[in-house]
C-alpha positions as MATLAB code, in Angstrom:
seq = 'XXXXXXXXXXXXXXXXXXXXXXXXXXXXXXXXXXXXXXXXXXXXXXXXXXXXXXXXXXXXXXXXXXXXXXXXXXXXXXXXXXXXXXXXXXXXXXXXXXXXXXXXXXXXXXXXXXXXXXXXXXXXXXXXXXXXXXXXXXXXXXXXXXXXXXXXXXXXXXXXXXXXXXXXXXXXXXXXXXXXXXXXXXXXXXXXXXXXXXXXXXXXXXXXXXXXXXXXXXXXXXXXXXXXXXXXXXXXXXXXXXXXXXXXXXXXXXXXXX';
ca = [
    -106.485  -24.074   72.762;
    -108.554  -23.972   69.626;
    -107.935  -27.939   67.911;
    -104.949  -27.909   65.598;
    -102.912  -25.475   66.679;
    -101.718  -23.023   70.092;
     -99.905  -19.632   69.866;
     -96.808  -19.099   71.441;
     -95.125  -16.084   72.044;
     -96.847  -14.336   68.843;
     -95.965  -17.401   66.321;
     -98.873  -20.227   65.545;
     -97.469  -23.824   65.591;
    -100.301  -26.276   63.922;
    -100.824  -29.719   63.455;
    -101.853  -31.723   60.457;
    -104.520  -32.823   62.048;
    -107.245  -31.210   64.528;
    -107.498  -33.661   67.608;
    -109.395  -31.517   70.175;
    -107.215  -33.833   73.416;
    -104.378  -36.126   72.782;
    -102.578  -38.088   75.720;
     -98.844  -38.455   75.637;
     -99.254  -41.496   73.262;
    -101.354  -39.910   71.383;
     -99.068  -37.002   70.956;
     -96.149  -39.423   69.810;
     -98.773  -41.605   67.563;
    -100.267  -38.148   65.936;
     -97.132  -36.498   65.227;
     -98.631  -33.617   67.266;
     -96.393  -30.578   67.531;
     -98.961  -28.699   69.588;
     -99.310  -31.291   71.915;
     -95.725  -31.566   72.184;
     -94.866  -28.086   72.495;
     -97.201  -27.960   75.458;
     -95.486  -30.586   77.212;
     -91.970  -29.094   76.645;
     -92.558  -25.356   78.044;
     -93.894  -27.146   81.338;
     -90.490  -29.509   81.442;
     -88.189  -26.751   80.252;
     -85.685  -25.933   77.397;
     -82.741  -26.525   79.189;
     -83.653  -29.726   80.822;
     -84.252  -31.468   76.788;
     -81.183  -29.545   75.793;
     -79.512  -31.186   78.285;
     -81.295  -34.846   77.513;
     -80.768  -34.448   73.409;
     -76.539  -33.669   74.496;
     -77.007  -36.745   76.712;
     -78.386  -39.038   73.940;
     -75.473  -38.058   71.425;
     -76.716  -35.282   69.848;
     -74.446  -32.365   68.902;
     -71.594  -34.811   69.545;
     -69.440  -37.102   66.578;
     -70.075  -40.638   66.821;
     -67.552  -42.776   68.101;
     -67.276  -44.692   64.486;
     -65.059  -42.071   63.068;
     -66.779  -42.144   59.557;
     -64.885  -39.559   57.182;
     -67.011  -36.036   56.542;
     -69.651  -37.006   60.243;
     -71.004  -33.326   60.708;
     -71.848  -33.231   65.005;
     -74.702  -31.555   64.458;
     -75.685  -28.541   66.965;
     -78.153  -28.148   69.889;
     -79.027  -25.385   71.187;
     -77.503  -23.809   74.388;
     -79.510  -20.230   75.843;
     -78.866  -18.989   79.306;
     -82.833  -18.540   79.679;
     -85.240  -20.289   77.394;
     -88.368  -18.671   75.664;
     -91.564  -20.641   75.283;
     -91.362  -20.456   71.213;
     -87.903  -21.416   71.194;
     -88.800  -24.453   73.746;
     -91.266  -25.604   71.574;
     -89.540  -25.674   68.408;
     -86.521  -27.807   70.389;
     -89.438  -29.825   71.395;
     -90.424  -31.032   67.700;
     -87.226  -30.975   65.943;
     -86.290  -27.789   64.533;
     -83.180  -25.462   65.894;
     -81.609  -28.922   66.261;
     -79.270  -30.481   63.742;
     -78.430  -34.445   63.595;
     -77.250  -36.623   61.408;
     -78.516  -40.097   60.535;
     -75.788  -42.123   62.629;
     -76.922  -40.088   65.442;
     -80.807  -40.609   65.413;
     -79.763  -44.483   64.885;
     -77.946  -44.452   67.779;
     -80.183  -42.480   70.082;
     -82.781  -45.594   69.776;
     -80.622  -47.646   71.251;
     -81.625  -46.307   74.891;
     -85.160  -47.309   74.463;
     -83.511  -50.902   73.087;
     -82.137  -51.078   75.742;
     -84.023  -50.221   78.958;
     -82.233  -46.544   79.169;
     -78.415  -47.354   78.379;
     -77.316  -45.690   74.895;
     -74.593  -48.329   73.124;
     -72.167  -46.511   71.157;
     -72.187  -47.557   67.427;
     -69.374  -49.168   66.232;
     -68.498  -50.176   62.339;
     -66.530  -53.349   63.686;
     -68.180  -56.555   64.221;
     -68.103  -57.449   67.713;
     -66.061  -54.511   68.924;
     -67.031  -54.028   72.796;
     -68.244  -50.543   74.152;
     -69.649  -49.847   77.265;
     -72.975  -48.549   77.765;
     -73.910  -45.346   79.358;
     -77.352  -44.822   81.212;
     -79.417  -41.775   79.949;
     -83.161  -42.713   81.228;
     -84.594  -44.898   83.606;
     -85.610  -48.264   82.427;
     -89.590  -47.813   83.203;
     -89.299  -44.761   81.084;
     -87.144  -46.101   78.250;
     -89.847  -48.625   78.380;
     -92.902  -47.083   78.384;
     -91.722  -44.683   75.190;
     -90.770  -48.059   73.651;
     -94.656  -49.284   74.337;
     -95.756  -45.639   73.057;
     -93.946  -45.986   69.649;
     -95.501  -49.708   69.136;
     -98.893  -47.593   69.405;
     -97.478  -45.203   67.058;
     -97.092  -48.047   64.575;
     -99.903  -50.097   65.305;
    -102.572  -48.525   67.384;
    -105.698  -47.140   66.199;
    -105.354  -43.829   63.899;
    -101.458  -44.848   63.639;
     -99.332  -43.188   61.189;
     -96.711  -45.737   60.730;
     -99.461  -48.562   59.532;
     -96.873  -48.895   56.182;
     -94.304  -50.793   58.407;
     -96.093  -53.496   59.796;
     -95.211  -57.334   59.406;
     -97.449  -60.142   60.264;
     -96.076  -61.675   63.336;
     -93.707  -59.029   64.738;
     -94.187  -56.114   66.775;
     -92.643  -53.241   65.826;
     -91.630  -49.451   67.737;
     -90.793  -46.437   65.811;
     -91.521  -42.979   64.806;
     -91.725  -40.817   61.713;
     -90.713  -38.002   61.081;
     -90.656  -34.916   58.642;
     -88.474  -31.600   58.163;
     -88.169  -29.186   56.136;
     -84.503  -28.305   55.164;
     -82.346  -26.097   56.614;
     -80.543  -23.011   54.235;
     -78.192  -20.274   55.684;
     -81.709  -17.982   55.555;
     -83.555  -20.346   57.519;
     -85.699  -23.621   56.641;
     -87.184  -24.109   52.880;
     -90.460  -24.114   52.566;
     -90.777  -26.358   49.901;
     -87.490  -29.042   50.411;
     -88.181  -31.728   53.112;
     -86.599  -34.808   54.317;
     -88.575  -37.606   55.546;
     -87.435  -40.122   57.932;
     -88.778  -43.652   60.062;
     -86.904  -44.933   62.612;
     -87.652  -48.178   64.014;
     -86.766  -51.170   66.383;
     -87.693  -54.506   65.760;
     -88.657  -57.099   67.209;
     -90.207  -54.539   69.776;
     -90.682  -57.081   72.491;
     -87.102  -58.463   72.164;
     -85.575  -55.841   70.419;
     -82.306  -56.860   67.801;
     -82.676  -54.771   65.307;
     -82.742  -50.612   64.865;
     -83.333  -49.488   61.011;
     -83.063  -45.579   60.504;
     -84.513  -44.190   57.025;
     -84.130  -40.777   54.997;
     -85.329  -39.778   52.006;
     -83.658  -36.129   51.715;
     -86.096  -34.431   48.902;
     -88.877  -36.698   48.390;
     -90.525  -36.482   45.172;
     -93.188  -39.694   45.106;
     -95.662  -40.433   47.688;
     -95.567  -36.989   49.117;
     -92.803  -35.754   51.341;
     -94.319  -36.960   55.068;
     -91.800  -39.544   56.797;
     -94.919  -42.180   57.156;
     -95.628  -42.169   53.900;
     -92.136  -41.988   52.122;
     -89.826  -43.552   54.335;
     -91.911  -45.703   56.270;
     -92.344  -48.181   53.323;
     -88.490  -48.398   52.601;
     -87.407  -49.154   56.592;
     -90.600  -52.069   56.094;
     -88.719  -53.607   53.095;
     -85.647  -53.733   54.610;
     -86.612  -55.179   57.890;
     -88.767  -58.138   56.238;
     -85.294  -59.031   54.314;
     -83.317  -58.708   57.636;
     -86.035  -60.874   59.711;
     -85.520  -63.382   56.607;
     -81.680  -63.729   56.668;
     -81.112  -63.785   60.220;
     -83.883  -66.164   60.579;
     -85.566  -64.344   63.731;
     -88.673  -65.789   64.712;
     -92.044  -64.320   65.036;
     -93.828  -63.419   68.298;
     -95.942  -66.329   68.265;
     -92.856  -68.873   68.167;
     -92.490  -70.863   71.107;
     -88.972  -69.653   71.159;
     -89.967  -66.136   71.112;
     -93.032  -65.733   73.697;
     -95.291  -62.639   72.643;
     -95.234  -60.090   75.218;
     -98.966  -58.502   74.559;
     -98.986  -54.733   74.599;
    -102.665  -53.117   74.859;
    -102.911  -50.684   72.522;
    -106.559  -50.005   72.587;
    -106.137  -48.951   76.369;
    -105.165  -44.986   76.455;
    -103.865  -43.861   79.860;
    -105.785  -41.541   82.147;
    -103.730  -38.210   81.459;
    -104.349  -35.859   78.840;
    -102.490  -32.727   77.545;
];
């Protein structure tokens, strides 16, 4: 694989940048689709078809909020490499912001996804999707992807708190296919990462300042919220006595590569 991009099946996927090996975190923290592509043709289409259905996806939320589109994933009775990758990154998929919001909640949450509710204090039971070590070890990825070193979420960081999340950036879908030149930008994030309270999901649908990626654009807005959120509910920092740091290495890459 030359660095930057693979072909599959006749189509060339490419990355922004041109990392010659990226681990699994570094995949996540670079926005890679290469990387990730490679890493979904050896789990399988129908396996994440199955996990994206499990974590809400293609499904209405249970808040019953007038006009919720369900969104679509993709069902095939065999899977082709090009199409696996594409499900891998994003595209063929269709969510709405609700959705991605509530998805986080499993890695919140050592696995369980908690249905969103518009009522304060309104109990709903939890459902398990992923093991806890793996909930937590994306959880530890995505605090790389915002603070470790070549990060792309950098624009969301507050002094004191640790912070998970992931951007992200699409172009938009038409009845002809995706536009080439109308994006959406998103950041998702949970905060405090190491006792998580908080999940914050961001779009800006046709970005016209700043560019149109999801660090850059909607990064910035999640970190303005959050700061007023910390503020008002009065959570304190890692360093509080009350709220024990739990120290994540991010300097430390594990052993595998893709």
């Amino acid at each position: 694989m030359a660095p930057g991009f693979v072909k599959i099946n006749g189509y060339t996927i490419r990355d922004v940048g041109r990392d010659s090996q990226l681990d699994l975190a570094g995949i996540i923290r670079r926005s890679s689709d290469v990387g990730m592509s490679k890493v979904a043709i050896q789990t399988g289409g129908a396996v994440i078809s199955r996990l994206l259905t499990d974590l809400g996806f293609g499904n209405n939320t249970a808040v019953y909020f007038p006009g919720e589109s369900s969104g679509t994933v993709p069902f095939k009775r065999a899977w082709s490499d090009i199409a696996t990758a594409s499900l891998s990154y994003g595209y063929s998929v269709s969510v709405n912001l609700a959705q991605l919001a509530q998805a986080y909640t499993v890695f919140a949450n050592e696995g369980d996804l908690i249905p969103l509710s518009l009522i304060k204090g309104e109990a709903k039971l939890p459902r398990n999707v992923i093991s806890p070590e793996v909930a937590n070890s994306v959880l530890d990825m995505m605090v790389n992807a915002v603070e470790g070193p070549g990060a792309g979420g950098k624009r969301v960081g507050i002094e004191g708190y640790s912070i998970a999340g992931k951007s992200g950036t699409s172009r938009k879908a038409s009845s002809g296919g995706y536009k080439h030149n109308k994006y959406r930008a998103m950041f998702v994030g949970i905060a405090p990462a190491n006792e998580p309270e908080f999940i914050i999901a961001v779009l800006v649908d046709e970005p016209t300042a700043n560019g149109y990626f999801g660090g850059a654009v909607a990064a910035p807005i999640f970190k303005e919220v959050l700061e007023n959120v910390l503020r008002i509910r009065n959570i304190p920092s890692d360093e509080s006595e009350m709220f024990p740091a739990v120290k994540k290495s991010l300097s430390a890459e594990p052993s595998g590569s893709v």
